[in-house]
C-alpha positions as CSV (number, residue, x, y, z in Angstrom):
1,X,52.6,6.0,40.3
2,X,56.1,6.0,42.2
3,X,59.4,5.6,40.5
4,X,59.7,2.6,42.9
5,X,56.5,1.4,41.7
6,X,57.3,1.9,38.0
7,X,60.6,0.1,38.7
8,X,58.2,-2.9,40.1
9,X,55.8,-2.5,37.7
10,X,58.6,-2.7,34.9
11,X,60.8,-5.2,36.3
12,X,57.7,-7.8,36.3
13,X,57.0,-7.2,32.6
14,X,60.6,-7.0,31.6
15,X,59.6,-7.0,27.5
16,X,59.6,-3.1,26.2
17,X,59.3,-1.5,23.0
18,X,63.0,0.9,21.9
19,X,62.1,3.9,20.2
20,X,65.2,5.2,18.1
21,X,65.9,7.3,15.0
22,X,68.0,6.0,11.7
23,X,68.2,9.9,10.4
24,X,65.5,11.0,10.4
25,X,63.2,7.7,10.4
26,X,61.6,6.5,13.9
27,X,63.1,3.0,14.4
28,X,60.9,0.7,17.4
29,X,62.2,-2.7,18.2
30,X,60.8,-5.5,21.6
31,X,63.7,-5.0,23.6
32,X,64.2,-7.1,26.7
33,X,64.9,-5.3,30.5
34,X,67.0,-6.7,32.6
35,X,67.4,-4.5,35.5
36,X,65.3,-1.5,37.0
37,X,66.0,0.1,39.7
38,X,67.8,3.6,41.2
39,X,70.8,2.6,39.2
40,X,69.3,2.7,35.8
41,X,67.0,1.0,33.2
42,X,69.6,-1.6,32.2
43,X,69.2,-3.9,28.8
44,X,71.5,-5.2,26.4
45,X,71.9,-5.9,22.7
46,X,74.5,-7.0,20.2
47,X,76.8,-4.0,18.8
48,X,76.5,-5.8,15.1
49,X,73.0,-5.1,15.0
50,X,71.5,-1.3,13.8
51,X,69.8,-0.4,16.9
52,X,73.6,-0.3,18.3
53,X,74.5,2.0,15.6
54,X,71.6,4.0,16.0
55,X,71.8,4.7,19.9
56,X,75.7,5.5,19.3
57,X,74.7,8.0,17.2
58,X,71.7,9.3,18.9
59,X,71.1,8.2,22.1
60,X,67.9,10.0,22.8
61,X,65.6,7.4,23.0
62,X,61.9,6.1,24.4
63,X,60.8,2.9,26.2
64,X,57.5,1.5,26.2
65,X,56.4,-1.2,28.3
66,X,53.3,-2.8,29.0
67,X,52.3,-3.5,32.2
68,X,48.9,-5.3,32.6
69,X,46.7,-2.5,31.0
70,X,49.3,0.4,32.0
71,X,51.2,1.8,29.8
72,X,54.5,3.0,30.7
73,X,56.3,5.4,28.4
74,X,60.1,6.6,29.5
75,X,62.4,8.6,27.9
76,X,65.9,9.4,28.3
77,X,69.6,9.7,27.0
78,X,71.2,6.4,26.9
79,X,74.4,5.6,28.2
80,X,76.5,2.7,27.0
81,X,78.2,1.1,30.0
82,X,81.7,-0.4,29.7
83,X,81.7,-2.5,32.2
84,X,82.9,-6.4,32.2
85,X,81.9,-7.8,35.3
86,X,78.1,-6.3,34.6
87,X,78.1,-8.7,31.2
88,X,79.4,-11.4,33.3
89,X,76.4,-10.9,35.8
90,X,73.9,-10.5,32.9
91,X,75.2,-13.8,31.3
92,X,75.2,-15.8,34.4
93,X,71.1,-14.9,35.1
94,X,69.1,-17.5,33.9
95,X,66.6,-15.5,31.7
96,X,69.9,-15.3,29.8
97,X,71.7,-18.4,29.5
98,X,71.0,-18.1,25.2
99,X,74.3,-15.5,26.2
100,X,75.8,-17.8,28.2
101,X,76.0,-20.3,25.3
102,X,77.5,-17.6,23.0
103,X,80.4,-16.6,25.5
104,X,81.0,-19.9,26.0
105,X,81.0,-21.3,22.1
106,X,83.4,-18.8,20.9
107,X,81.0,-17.2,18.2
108,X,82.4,-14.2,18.8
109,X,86.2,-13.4,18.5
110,X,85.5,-11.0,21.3
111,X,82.3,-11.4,23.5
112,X,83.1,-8.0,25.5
113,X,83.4,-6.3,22.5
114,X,80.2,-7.9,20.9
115,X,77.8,-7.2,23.6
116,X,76.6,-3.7,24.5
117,X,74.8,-2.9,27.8
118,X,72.6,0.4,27.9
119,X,71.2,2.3,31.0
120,X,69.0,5.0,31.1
121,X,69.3,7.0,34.3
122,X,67.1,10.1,35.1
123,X,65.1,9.5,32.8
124,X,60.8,10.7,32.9
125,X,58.2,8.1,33.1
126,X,54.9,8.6,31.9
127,X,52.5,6.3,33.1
128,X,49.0,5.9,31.2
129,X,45.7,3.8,31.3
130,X,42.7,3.7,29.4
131,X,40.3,5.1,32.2
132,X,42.8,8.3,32.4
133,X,43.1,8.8,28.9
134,X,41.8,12.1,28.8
135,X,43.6,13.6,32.1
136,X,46.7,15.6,32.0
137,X,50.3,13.5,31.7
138,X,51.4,12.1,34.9
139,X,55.3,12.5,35.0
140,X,57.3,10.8,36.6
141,X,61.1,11.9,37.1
142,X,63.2,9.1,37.5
């Protein structure tokens, strides 16, 4: 596979398992994608919750997504992005208007502050089906 087809491939089946570590305890979580692309693998989560925590303190970290029999593996260094007008464009999409209401409700004193966005950039993809099991790793650089 391409990185442009991984980027396809990823973007059409946008929910992914995080790999993180709590010491020195693997932590995995469904995650949801929101963009892929030369930019980045970009998702979001709230920075209350412990996967926030744990990427802040470690952000060496693993994707896994499923993509109609191929597995996609991709790991990377995580980098928080502080960047207001890419939470406003995340909240406006409609796969995300559950963020929409929250901004909009008040339930947070601060919504900027609440929400953390994540990209991975250069990271190494490691494509994987059942009739290659066997071969050697394709890799992927990102």
């Amino acid at each position: 596979m391409t990185k442009y087809e991984i980027f396809q491939a990823i973007t059409q089946n946008p929910g992914f398992y995080l790999a993180t570590l709590e010491g020195d305890q693997p932590r995995v979580r469904a995650m949801f994608l929101y963009r892929a692309d030369e930019n980045g693998i970009i998702f979001h989560t709230a920075t209350a919750k412990d996967v926030y925590k744990q990427i802040c303190k470690n952000n060496k970290a693993e994707l896994c997504f499923n993509c109609n029999g191929t597995q996609i593996r991709i790991s990377g260094e995580l980098e928080l992005m502080d960047d207001n007008d890419l939470k406003d464009e995340i909240v406006e999409h409609p796969s995300r208007a559950f963020l929409k209401a929250w901004k909009e409700s008040g339930v947070f004193e601060n919504f900027y502050e609440a929400i953390a966005v994540f990209r991975l950039k250069n990271g190494t993809a490691f494509p994987w089906t059942m009739d290659k099991n066997f071969a050697p790793k394709e890799k992927v650089e990102l």
